[in-house]
C-alpha positions in Angstrom: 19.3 -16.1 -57.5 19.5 -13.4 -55.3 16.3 -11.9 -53.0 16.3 -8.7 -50.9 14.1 -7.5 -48.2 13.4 -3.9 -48.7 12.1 -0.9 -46.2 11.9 2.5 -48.3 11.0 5.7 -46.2 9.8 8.8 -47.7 6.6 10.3 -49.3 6.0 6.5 -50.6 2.1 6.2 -50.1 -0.3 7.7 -51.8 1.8 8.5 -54.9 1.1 4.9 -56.7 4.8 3.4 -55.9 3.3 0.1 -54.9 1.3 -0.3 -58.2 4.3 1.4 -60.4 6.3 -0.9 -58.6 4.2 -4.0 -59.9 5.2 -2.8 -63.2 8.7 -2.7 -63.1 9.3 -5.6 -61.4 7.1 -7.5 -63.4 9.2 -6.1 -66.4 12.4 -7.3 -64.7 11.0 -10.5 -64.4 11.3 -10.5 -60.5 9.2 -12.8 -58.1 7.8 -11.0 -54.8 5.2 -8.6 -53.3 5.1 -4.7 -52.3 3.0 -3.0 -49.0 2.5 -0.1 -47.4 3.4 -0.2 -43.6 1.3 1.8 -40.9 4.2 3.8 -40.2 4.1 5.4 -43.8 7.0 3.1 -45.1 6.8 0.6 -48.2 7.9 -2.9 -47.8 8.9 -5.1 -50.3 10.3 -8.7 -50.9 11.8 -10.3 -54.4 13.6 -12.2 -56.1 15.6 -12.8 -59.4 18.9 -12.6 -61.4 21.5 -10.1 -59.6 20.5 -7.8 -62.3 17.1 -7.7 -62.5 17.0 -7.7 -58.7 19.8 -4.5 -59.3 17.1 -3.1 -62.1 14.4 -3.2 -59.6 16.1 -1.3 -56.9 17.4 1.2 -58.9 14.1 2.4 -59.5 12.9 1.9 -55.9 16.0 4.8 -55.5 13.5 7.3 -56.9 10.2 5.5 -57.1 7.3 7.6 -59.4 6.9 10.6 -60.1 5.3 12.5 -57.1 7.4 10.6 -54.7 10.5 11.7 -52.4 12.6 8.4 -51.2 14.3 9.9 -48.2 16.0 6.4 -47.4 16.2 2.8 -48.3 16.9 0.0 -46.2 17.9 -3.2 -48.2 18.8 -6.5 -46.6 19.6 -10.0 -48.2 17.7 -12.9 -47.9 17.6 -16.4 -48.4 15.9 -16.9 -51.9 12.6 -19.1 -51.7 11.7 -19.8 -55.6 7.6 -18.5 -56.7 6.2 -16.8 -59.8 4.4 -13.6 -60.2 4.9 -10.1 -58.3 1.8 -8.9 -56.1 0.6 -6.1 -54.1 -0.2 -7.2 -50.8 -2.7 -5.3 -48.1 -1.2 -2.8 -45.7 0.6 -5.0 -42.7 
């Protein structure tokens, strides 16, 4: 299992990437939630196979259609198990 701690800049709110996001990772079959950050960022935190975790990120490159990812800050973590993918109020 491999889980990643994500920070995605850009125009990233307001364009539906958290709730497209649900989608996809629930496609992948990925465990983990998705925010918006004050500072206009989207966070995000899952967990899965290497390749749906790769699947997953690969879209987060481009997000949905009306967004502009201008960077992408992915860091490893430490794997923790859990079910489902959520979208989780603005921290």
């Amino acid at each position: 299992m491999r889980r990643v701690h994500v920070i995605i800049d850009g125009d990233v709110q307001g364009v539906g990437y958290r709730y497209t996001m649900r989608i996809v990772a629930r496609e992948a079959g990925v465990a983990g939630w998705v925010r918006n950050l004050r500072d206009g960022s989207v966070e995000a935190e899952f967990e899965g196979t290497a390749a749906q975790v790769d699947e997953v990120l690969a879209w987060m490159a481009d997000g949905p259609p009306g967004s502009r990812v201008a960077d992408a800050t992915v860091t490893d973590a430490e794997p923790v198990g859990g079910a489902g993918f959520e979208v989780l109020p603005t921290a």
